[in-house]
C-alpha positions as CSV (number, residue, x, y, z in Angstrom):
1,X,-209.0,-198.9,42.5
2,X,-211.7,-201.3,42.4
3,X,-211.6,-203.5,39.6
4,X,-209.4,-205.3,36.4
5,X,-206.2,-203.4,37.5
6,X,-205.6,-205.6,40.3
7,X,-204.9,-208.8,38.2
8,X,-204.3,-207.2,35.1
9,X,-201.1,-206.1,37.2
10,X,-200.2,-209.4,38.8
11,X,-200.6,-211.0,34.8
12,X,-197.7,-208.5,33.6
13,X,-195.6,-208.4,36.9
14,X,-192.0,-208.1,35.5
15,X,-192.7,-209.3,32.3
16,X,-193.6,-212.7,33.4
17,X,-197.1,-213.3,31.3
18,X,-197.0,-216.8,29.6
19,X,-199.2,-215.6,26.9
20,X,-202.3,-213.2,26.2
21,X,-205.5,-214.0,23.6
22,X,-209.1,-214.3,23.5
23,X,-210.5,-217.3,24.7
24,X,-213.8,-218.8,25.3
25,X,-215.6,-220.6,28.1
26,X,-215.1,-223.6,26.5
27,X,-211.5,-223.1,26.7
28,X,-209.5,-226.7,27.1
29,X,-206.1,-225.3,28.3
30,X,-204.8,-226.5,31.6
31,X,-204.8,-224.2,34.6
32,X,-203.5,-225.0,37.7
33,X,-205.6,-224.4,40.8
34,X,-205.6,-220.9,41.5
35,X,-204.0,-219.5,44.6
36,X,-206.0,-217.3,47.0
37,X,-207.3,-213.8,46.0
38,X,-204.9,-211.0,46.6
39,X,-205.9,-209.0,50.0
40,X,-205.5,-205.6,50.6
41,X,-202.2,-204.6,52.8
42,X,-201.3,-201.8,54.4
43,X,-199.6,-199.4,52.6
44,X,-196.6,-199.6,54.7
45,X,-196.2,-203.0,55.2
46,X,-193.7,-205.2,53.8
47,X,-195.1,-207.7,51.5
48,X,-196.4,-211.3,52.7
49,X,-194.2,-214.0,53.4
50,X,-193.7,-215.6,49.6
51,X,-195.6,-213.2,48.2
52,X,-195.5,-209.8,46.3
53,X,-196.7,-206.1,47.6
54,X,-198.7,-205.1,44.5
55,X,-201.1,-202.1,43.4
56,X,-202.3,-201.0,40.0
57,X,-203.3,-198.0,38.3
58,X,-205.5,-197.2,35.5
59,X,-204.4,-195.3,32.7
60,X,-205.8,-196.4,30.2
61,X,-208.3,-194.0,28.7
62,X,-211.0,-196.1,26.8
63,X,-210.9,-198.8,28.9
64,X,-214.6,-199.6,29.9
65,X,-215.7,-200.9,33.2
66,X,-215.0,-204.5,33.4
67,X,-215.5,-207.3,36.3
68,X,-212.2,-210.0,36.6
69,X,-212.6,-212.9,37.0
70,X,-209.9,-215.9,37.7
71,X,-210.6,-219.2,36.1
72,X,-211.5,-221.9,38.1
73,X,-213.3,-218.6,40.5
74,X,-217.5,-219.3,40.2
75,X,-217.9,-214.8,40.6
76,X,-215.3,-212.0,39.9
77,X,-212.5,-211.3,42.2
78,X,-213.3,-207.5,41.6
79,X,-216.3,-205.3,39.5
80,X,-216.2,-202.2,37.3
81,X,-212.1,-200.2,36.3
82,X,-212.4,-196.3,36.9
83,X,-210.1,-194.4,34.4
84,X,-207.4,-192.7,37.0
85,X,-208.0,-194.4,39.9
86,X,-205.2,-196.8,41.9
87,X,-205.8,-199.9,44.0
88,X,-204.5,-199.7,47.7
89,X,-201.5,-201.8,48.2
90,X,-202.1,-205.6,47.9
91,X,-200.3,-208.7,49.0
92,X,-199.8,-211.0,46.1
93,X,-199.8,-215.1,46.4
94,X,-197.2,-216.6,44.2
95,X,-199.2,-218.4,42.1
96,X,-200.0,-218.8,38.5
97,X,-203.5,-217.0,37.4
98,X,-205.7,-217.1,34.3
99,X,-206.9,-213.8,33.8
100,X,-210.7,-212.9,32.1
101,X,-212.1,-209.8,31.5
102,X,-215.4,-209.2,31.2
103,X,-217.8,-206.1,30.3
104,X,-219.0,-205.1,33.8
105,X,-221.7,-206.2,35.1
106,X,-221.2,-209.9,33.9
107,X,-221.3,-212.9,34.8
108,X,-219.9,-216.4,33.9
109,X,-221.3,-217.0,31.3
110,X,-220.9,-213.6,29.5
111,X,-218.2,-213.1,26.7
112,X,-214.9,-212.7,27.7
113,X,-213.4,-209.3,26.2
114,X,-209.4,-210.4,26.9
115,X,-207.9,-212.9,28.6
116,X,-204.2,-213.4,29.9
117,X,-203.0,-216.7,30.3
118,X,-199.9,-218.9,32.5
119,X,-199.3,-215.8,34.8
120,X,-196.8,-216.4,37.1
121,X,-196.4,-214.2,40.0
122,X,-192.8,-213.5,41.7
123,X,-192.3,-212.4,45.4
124,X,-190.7,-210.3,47.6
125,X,-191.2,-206.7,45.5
126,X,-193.1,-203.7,45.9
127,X,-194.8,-202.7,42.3
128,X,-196.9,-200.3,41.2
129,X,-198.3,-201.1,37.8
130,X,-199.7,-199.0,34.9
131,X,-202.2,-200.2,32.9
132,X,-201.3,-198.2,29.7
133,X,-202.4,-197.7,26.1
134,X,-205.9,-198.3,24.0
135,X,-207.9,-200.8,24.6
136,X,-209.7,-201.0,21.3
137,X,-206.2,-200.8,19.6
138,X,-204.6,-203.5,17.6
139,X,-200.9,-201.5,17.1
140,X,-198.9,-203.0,18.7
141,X,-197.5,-199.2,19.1
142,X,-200.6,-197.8,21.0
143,X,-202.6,-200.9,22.0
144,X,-203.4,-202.2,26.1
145,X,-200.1,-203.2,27.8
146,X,-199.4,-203.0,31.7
147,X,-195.7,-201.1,32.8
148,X,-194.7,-203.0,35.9
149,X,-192.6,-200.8,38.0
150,X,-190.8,-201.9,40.8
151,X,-190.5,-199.4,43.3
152,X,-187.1,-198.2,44.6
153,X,-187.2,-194.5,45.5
154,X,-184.2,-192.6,46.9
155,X,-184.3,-191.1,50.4
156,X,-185.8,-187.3,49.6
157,X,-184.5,-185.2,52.6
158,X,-186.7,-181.8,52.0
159,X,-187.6,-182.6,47.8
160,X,-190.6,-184.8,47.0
161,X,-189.4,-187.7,44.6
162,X,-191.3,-188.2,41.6
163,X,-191.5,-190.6,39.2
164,X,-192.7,-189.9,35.9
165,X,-194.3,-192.0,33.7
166,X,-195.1,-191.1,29.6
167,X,-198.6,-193.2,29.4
168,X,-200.2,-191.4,26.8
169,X,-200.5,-193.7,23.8
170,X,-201.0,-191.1,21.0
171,X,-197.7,-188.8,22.7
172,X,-194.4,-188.9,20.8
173,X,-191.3,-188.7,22.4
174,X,-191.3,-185.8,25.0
175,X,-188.7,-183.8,27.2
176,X,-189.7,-182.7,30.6
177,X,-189.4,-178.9,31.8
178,X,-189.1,-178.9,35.1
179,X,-190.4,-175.5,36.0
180,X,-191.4,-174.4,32.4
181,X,-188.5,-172.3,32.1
182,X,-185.8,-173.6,29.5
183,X,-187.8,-175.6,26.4
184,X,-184.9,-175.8,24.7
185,X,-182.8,-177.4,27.6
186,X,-185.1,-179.8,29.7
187,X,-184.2,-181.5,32.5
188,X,-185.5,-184.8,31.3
189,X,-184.9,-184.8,27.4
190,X,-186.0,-187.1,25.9
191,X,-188.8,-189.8,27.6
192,X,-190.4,-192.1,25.1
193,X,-193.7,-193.7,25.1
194,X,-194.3,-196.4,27.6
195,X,-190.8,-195.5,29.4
196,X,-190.2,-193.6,32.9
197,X,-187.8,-191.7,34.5
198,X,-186.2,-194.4,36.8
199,X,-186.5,-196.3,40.1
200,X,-185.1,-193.5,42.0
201,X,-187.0,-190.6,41.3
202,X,-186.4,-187.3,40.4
203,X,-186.3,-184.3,43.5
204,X,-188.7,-181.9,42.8
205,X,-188.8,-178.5,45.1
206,X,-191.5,-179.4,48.0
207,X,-193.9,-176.9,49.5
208,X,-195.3,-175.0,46.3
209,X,-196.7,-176.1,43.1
210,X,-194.4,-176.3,40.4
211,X,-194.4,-175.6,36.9
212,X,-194.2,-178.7,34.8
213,X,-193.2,-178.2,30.8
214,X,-193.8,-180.9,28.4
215,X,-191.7,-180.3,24.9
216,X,-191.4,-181.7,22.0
217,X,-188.4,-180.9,18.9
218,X,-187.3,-178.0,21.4
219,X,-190.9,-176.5,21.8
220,X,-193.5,-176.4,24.3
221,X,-196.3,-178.1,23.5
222,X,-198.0,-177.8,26.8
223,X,-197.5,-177.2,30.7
224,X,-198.9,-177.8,34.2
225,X,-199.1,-176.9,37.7
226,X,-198.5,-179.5,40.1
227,X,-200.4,-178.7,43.4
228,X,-197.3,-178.0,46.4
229,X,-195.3,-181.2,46.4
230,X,-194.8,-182.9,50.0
231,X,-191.1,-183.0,51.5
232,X,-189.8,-186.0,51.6
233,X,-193.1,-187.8,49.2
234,X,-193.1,-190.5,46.9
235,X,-194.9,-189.4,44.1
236,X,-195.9,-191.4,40.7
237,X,-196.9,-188.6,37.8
238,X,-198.7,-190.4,34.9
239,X,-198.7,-188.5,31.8
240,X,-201.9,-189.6,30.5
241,X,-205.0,-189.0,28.1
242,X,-205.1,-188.3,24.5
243,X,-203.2,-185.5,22.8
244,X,-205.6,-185.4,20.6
245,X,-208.3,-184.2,22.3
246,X,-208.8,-181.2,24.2
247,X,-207.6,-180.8,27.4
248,X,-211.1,-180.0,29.4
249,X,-212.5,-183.6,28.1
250,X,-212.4,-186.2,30.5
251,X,-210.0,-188.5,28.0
252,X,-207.9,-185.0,27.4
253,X,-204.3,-185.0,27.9
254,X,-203.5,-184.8,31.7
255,X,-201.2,-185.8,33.8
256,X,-202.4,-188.5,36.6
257,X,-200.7,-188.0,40.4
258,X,-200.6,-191.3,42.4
259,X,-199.3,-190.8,45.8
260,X,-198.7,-193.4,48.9
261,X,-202.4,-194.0,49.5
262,X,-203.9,-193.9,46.0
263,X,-204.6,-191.3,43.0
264,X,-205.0,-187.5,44.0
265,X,-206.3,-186.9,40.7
266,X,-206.1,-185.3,37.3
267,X,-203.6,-182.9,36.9
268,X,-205.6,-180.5,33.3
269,X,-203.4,-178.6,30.9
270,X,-202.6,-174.8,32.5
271,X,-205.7,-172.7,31.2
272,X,-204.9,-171.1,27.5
273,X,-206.1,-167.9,26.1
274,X,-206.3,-166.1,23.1
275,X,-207.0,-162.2,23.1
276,X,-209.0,-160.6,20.6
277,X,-209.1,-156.5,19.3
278,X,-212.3,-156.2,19.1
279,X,-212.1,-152.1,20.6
280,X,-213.6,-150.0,17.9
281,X,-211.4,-147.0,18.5
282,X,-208.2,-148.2,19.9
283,X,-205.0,-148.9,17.6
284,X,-203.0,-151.7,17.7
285,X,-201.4,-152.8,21.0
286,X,-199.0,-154.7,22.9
287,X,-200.3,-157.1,25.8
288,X,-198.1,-157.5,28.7
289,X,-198.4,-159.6,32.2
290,X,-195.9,-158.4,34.1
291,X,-192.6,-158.1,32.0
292,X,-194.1,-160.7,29.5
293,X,-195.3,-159.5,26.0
294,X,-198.3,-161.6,25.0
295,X,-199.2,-159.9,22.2
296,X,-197.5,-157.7,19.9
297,X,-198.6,-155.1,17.4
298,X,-202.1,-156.9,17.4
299,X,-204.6,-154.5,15.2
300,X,-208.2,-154.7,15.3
301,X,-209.6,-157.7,14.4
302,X,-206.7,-159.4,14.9
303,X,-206.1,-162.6,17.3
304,X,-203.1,-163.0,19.2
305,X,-201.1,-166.3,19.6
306,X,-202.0,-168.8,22.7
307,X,-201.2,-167.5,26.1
308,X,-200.7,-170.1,28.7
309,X,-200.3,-169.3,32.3
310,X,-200.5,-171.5,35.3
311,X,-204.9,-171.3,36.8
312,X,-205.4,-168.1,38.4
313,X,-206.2,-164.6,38.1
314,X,-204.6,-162.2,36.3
315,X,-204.3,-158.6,35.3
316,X,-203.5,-157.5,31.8
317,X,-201.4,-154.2,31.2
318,X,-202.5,-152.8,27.4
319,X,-200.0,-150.3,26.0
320,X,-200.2,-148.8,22.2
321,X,-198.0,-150.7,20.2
322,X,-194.3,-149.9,20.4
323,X,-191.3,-151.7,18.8
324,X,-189.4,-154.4,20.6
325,X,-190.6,-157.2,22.9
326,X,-189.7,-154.6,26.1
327,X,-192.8,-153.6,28.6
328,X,-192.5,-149.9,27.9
329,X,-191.9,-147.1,30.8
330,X,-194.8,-145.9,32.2
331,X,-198.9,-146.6,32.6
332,X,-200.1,-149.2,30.7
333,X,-203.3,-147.1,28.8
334,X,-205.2,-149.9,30.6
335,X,-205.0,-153.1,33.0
336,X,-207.9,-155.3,32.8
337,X,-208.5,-158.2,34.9
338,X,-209.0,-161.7,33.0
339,X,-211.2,-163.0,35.8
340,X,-210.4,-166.5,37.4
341,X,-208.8,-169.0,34.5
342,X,-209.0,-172.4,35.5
343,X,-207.1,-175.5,34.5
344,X,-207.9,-177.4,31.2
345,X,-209.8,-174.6,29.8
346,X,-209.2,-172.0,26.8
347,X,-210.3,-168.8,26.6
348,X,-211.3,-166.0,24.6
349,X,-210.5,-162.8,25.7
350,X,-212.4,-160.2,24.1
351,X,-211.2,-156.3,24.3
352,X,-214.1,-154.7,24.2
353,X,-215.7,-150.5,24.4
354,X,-214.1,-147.5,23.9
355,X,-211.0,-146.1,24.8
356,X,-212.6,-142.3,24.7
357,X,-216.1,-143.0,24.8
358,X,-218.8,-144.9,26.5
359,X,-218.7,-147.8,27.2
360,X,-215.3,-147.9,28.6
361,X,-212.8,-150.0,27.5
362,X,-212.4,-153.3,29.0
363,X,-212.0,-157.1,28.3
364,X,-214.2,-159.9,29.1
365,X,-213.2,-163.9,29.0
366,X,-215.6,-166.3,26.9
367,X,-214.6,-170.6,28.1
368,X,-214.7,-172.7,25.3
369,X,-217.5,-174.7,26.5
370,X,-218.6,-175.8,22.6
371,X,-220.5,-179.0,22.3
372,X,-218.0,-181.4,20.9
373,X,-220.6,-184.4,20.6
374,X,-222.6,-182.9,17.1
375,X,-220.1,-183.7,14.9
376,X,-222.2,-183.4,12.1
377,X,-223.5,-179.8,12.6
378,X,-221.8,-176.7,13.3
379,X,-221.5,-174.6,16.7
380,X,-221.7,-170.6,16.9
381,X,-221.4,-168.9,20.1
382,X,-222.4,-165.0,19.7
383,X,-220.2,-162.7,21.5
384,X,-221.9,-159.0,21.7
385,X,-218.9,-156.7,21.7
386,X,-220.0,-153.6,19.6
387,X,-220.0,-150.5,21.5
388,X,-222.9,-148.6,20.5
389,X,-224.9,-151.1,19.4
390,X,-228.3,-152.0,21.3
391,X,-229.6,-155.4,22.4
392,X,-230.5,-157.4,19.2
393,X,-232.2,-160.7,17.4
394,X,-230.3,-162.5,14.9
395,X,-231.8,-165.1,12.4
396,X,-232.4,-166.0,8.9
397,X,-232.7,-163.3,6.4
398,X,-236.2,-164.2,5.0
399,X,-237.0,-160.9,2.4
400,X,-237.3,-157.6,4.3
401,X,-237.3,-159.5,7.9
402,X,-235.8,-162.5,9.5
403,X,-237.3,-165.5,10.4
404,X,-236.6,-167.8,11.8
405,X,-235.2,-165.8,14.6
406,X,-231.9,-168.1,15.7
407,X,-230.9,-165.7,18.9
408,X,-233.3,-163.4,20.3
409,X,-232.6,-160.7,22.6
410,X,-228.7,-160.6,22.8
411,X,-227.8,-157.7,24.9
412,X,-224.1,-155.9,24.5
413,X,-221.0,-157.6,26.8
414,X,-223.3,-160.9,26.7
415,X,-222.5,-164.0,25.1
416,X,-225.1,-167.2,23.9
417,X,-224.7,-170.5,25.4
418,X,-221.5,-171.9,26.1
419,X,-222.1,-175.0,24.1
420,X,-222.5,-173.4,21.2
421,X,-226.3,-172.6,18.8
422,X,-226.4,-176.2,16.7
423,X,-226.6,-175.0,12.8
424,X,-226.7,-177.3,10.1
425,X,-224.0,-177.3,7.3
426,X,-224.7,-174.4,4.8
427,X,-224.3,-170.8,4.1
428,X,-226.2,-168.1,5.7
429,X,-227.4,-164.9,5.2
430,X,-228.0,-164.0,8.9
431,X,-229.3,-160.3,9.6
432,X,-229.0,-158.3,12.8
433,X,-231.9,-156.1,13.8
434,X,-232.8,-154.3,17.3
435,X,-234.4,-156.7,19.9
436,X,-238.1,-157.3,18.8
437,X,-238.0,-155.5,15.8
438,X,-237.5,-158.3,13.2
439,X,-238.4,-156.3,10.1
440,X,-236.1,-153.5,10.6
441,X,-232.6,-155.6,9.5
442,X,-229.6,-153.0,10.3
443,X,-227.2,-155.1,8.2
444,X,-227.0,-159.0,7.0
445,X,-223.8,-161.1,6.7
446,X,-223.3,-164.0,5.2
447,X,-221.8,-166.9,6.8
448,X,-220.6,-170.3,5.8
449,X,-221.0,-173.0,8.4
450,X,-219.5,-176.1,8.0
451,X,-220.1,-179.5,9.9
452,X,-217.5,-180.2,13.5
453,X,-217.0,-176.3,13.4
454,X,-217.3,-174.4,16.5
455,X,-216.6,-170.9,15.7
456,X,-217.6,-167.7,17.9
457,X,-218.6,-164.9,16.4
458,X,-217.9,-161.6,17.6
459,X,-220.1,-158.7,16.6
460,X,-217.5,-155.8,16.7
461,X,-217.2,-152.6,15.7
462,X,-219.6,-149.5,16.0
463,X,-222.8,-148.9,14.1
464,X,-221.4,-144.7,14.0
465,X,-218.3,-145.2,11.9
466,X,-217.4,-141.8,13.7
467,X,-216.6,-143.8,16.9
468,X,-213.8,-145.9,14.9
469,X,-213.7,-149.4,13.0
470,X,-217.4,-150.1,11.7
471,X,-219.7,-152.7,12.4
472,X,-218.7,-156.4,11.6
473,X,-218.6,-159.9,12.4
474,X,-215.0,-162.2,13.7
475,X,-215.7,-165.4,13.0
476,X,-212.8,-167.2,15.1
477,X,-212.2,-171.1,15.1
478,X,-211.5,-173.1,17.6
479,X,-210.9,-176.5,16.2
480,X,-207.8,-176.0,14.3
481,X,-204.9,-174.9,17.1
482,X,-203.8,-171.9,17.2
483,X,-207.1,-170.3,16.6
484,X,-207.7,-168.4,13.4
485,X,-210.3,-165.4,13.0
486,X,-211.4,-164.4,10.2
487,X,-213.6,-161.0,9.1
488,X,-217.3,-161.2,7.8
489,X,-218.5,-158.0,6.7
490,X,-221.6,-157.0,5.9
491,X,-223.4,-156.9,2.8
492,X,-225.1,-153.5,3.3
């Protein structure tokens, strides 16, 4: 890592700081002179005679670049902090060090943004330390604090040894489910905020990723998948980000991997999806992977609960619904692939067609790629599922016509852009009419948009009431979690 993490760490080393506050240039407190800059060491080396073996990581998620500078240093010791990255190793002076941060570039002159005063750095340890928490905070609860860790991990034989570290300042209390399997018995029960799991490690199975739970009051909240673990590694695993936000955002909740030689990187949420009904002519149904019921007795329009599986592909078995959470004997009525599902993501999984007609039936998987920036308008995403129904324009219902035309040309099994059509906060009355023939409106709904929403709206159901459930809209929202749908009919 390239920049404030490196003395950030050495100011917090064991608890030692003298004091932190915002100072000035014109500051009059006395300051030794400062020892030399740290070097970088080799990772394996023990530290320098008198000194400390040192390296920092950042993980803190609105920390902004910054340059550090050391007082009584004319230019900065180091320029512009990455979120999630980690310094090599460094060896470490003893020394006492006042600390200024600046808002990279800078120079001299510039503002200082924080300052940490009367540091006093011990020798002879091996640390890896977290820079933790918000920097804009003032709770003392959430706000910027560094979690020096010395380093003491047990022998590992064939297991990789992992330390885990609960960094995320908005994260309660959490218990760690190693392998996802038992939320209501985790391996590591209860880690609190700002705490780890212990010098020593914990052995982790080696050679193949490995499911990681994360629970909270004896629920899952959320899992990972860990790329394959090396035998005998030393592994830090930062629990990072904001809960808050959603899991594809770059400040998401994620989990940070630091090995020997630096980060390896984000570690996203596993990939979520929701399935929709949305097959004119099929009843409800039971979803199952494998031996795992997804969904159960979902009807059309209906929206099952959130489905999370580790990134990968995967093939759905559909049966008609039957009682019990037991995959049934015999053929699914159909296995449809999801398509590649990658980490951090949520999906829509749309059934779609006809079960005895054409188009056949089949299921199709929308990202939620929505625009999260335009908080003050709304977001639709248009998902064309009806069976029978040609390739259409949809806008504003202006007397016998539309205009303006919002989405032009939609053909069926398509979708509009991923980030969502920007609308402003209103209702609608939005009419549907066959591509390029904008005075000929087949039916009009009306829909309420309101601002932040980000809502896809499924056109479902067939124009021929003979083929099953009739034409309609399924508004479903994905800000609130789990996602809700809701019907829109039309007026006609």
């Amino acid at each position: 890592m390239r920049t404030f993490m490196r003395l950030i760490a050495v100011a917090s080393t064991f608890g030692l700081v003298a004091g932190a506050a915002a100072c000035s240039d014109d500051d009059t407190t006395s300051n030794p002179s400062p020892t030399p800059a740290p070097t970088t060491a080799p990772t394996n080396t023990p530290p320098a005679a008198g000194g400390a073996k040192l390296r920092v990581v950042h993980a803190s998620p609105d920390a902004p670049a910054v340059d550090v500078w050391v007082k009584g240093i004319d230019a900065p010791i180091v320029s512009g902090a990455k979120y999630g990255d980690a310094s090599p190793y460094i060896d470490v002076p003893e020394g006492t060090y006042t600390i200024e941060l600046r808002a990279a570039p800078s120079k001299a002159t510039d503002p200082i943004a924080f300052s940490v005063e009367g540091v006093t750095v011990p020798k002879d340890a091996k640390i890896t330390a977290i820079a933790a928490g918000f920097l804009a905070s003032k709770d003392g609860a959430d706000q910027l604090r560094i979690i020096p860790l010395a380093e003491k991990f047990d022998p590992a034989g064939d297991k990789a040894q992992v330390r885990i570290v609960h960094a995320s300042a908005d994260a309660p209390t959490v218990g760690i489910d190693v392998g996802n399997d038992d939320p209501a018995a985790p391996e590591v029960p209860a880690l609190e905020r700002f705490k780890d799991t212990g010098a020593a490690g914990v052995g982790l199975p080696a050679g193949q990723p490995l499911q990681v739970g994360i629970v909270a009051g004896g629920a899952r909240v959320t899992a990972f998948t860990t790329p394959a673990l090396p035998a005998g590694g030393e592994l830090f695993v930062i629990a990072t980000g904001r809960l808050g936000k959603l899991p594809r955002e770059a400040d998401g909740f994620s989990l940070l991997a630091v090995g020997p030689t630096g980060a390896i990187g984000f570690i996203k949420q596993n990939p979520t999806v929701y399935a929709l009904h949305a097959c004119a002519d099929a009843p409800a149904v039971d979803i199952f992977a494998g031996p795992a019921e997804l969904a159960d007795n979902l009807a059309f329009g209906g929206i099952s609960k959130p489905i999370q599986v580790p990134p990968g592909s995967y093939t759905l078995d559909i049966f008609a619904h039957a009682a019990g959470s037991a995959r049934p004997a015999g053929d699914p009525v159909s296995a449809q692939p999801t398509g590649a599902l990658a980490a951090g993501e949520r999906y829509l999984a749309v059934a779609k067609g006809l079960l005895a007609g054409n188009p056949a039936f089949g299921l199709a998987a929308f990202a939620d790629e929505f625009d999260t920036k335009d908080a003050a308008r709304g977001r639709l995403r248009v998902v064309h599922a009806s069976p029978d129904a040609p390739a259409v324009d949809i806008g504003v219902v202006n007397g016998q016509a539309i205009s303006p035309v919002l989405i032009p040309g939609l053909v069926p099994d398509a979708a509009t852009g991923g980030a969502g059509l920007g609308v402003d906060p209103s209702t609608y009355t939005l009419g549907v009419t066959p591509m390029g023939q904008n005075n000929t409106i087949v039916n009009s709904f009306t829909v309420p948009v309101a601002a932040g929403h980000r809502v896809f709206v499924v056109a479902a159901g067939a124009l021929d009431t003979n083929k099953g459930q009739g034409f309609r809209l399924l508004a479903v929202d994905t800000v609130a979690s789990p996602w809700a749908v809701a019907t829109i009919n039309g007026n006609n």
